[in-house]
C-alpha positions, 0 to 999 in steps of 0.5 A: 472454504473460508481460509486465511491467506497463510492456510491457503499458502500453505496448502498450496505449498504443501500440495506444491512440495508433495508434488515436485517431492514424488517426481523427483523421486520418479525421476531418480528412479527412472534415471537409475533404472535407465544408468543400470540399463544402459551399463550392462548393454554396454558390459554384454554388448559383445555378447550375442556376437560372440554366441554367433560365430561359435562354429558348434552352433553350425554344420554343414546341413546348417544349424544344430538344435541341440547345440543351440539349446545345449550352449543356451542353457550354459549360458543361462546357467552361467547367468541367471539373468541373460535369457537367449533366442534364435530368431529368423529373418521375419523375427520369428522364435525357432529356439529357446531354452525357457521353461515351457509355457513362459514364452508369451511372443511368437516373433520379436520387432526386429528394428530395434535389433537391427538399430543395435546393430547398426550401432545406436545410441544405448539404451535400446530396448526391445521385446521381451520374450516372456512378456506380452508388452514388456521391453528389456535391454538386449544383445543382438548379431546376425547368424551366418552360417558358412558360405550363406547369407546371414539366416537369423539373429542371435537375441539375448535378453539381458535382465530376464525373470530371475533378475525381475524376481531378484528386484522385487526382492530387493524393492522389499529390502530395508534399503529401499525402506529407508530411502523412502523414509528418508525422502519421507523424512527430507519432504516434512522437513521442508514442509516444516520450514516453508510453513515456518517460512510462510508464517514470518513472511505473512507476519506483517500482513496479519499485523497489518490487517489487526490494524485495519480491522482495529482502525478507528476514524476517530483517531483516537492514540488507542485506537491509532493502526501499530505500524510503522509510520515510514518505510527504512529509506531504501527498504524494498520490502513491498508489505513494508511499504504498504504499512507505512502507507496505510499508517500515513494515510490513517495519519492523515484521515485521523487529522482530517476527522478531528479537524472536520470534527473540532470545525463541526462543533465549533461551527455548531457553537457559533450558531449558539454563540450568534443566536445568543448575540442577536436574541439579545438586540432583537429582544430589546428592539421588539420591547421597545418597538412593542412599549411605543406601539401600546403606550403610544399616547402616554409617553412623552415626547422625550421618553419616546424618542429615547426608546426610538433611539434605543431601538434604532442603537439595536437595530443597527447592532443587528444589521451590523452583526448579519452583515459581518457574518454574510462576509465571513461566509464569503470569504470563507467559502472563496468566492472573494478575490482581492482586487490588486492595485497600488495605493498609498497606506498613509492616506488610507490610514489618516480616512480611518482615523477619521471615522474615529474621531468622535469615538476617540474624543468621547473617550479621550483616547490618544490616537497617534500614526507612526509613519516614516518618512518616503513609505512607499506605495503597497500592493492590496485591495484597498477596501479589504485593507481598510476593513482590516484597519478599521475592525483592529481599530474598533476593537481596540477603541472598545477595550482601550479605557479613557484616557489611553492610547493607540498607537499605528507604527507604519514600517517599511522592511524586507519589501513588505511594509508592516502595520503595528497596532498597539494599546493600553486596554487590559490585554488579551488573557493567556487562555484566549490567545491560542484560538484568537483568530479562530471562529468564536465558541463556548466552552464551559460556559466561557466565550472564547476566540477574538469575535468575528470581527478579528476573525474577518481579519485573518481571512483577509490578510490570508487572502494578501497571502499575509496574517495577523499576528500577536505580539507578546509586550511587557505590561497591559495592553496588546499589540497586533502586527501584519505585513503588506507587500510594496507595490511593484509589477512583478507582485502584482501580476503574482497576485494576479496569476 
């Protein structure tokens, strides 16, 4: 059957409450039954005793049957209820004063009768005369006759026909009525409240499986899982705690899928973005080569090595684009570790500087080093660092117009020493500041991010556990800043572990 949980807890209850519902009933009744037993074998216990040592039972050629029938039908007439029997030694009935053809036994177990006598723990039931399995409560005591051994036993049944007859008018009564309809009554009560009881407690679960069953890896906010998102501190409700943890973990797949979605299309519009920068070389490379190889024997000697010089710029711009994206992929898949020592960043920065001299004259930019006095040695892999100074360096060359300024300012602060990189160039655009270190991408026809070269920078620095940052600074220009640690044993084993 394909039932929800809160139908087969409810049936399961229901089956449960009906259940314990009749056997507490059973139980009452058993338990009634057995009070009203033991009460009135207690009340008449006497009773058989008393019969037995009546002198008129007995004479001196032993018992009298018309004694013992007249008494036995007093006393029944006296007690409707109370059936009497003269019963032998072996159990056999040798005198009643029941109705003919209703005596349906010939002889009585006697170790009941003898257990009562001895004094047992009451109810005792024993053979009922007039029934062919029954049982009934009784009182027993020997028959002495004068002089002689005990020669029989006096047993009266206490609850006879007439008091069955009488019962089972009264199990027909209005009483008995309205204390089944009551315990009717009492059983759909409780049914009604444990369904209702049932209905709350599977609430969350139901509310919990609507937000699974709407749960939306997109992460979408209308398509985000209705539930809290962190149980009430010390809350030990279990369906509680379950929907916290399924809200954090739909959190967390959400983000997961939005940034493997955001890396996805970014990683496809850098393809673009890389196909359209080396379609451009290549275009222009393949023309020239392709005009020096058909018109080989018209060109002059200058117009061909302008073209061969043209190509070669081109070719060198290829090589250099392939090449920083052969390091970027290393670097970001980790197959690149730093090779830790110690090393001087004044004379590593005065080796760059040097690689821009010519660049620097050509445009008549000013090129100044800031470097306080006892700087102390830092903690990096010099070639990592000198990638990273010379990438900020070029691009700041490139955006920095003639007759400007870059200024290096080398501090010592907190154990790292910082590099500040600044310039007078036109500035980085509000818009492009967010995803400046992120991997260059279109959007709406636009380029956006720093290129690979800043890029290539961050993931460096990342990897000396540092980062690059953009300062903010009033009037044109930018200005780039990160911090190296000074070099000592204990950073170096650190970096090392």
């Amino acid at each position: 059957m394909n039932l929800t949980l809160t139908q087969r807890l409810s049936i399961v209850f229901s089956a449960l409450l009906l259940a314990c519902c009749g056997a507490s009933a059973w139980l009452q009744i058993r338990s009634s039954d057995l009070h009203e037993k033991e009460v009135v074998q207690s009340l008449s216990k006497g009773l058989a005793d008393h019969i037995a040592h009546r002198t008129t039972l007995t004479d001196a050629n032993g018992l009298r049957p018309d004694a013992v029938r007249q008494l036995f039908g007093q006393l029944m007439m006296v007690n409707p209820s109370v059936e009497v029997y003269l019963l032998d030694n072996q159990g056999r009935i040798q005198g009643d004063d029941a109705p003919s053809g209703h005596v349906k036994r010939e002889r009585v177990d006697l170790a009941p009768i003898r257990q009562f006598i001895a004094g047992g723990e009451l109810p005792i039931l024993g053979d009922d005369p007039r029934s062919a399995d029954g049982k009934k409560v009784f009182s027993a005591a020997p028959l002495e006759l004068s002089g002689q051994p005990p020669s029989g036993y006096i047993y009266v049944v206490l609850l006879g026909e007439e008091h069955d007859a009488l019962a089972a008018r009264v199990a027909a009564s209005s009483v008995l009525r309205t204390t089944l309809w009551s315990m009717a009554l009492v059983a759909l009560l409780g049914l009604l409240a444990g369904l209702s009881a049932f209905g709350l407690i599977t609430r969350p679960l139901r509310r919990l499986t609507e937000a699974m069953r709407r749960f939306d890896a997109d992460g979408e906010p209308d398509t985000q899982p209705a539930v809290p998102r962190s149980a009430p501190a010390g809350r030990r409700d279990e369906i509680a705690v379950l929907e916290a943890t399924f809200a954090q973990m739909a959190n967390r797949i959400g983000d997961q899928w939005r940034a493997l979605t955001r890396q996805d299309q970014q990683r496809r519009e850098l393809i673009a973005n890389i196909s359209h920068d080396l379609r451009t070389p290549l275009t222009s490379l393949h023309g020239y080569l392709e005009t020096l190889s058909l018109k080989s024997g018209t060109l002059g000697e200058t117009e061909r090595k302008r073209y061969l010089a043209i190509a070669l710029a081109q070719s060198v711009k290829v090589g250099r684009l392939a090449q920083a994206l052969f390091e970027l992929a290393r670097l970001e898949h980790g197959n690149v570790q730093p090779a830790l020592e110690s090393f001087s960043l004044i004379d590593l920065l005065q080796d760059v500087f040097q690689k821009f001299e010519l660049p620097v004259e050509a445009r008549r930019i000013r090129l100044r080093a800031g470097i306080p006095p006892r700087l102390p040695n830092v903690c990096a892999d010099l070639g990592m660092i000198e990638r990273v100074l010379t990438n900020v360096l070029d691009n700041a060359i490139r955006h920095t117009p003639a007759e400007g300024a870059i200024d290096v300012d080398l501090a010592y602060e907190g154990g790292n020493v910082s590099v500040t990189i600044s310039d007078t160039g036109p500035g980085i655009p509000a818009e492009l500041r967010e995803g400046l270190f992120e991997r260059p991408f279109s959007s709406g026809g636009t380029h956006q991010g720093g290129g690979l070269g800043l890029l290539i920078v961050q993931r460096m620095l990342q990897l000396h556990h540092s980062e690059i940052r953009l300062l903010d600074r009033d009037g044109p220009g930018t200005t780039f800043r990160f911090e190296l640690p000074v070099a000592s044993k204990s950073n170096v084993a650190g970096f090392a572990s």
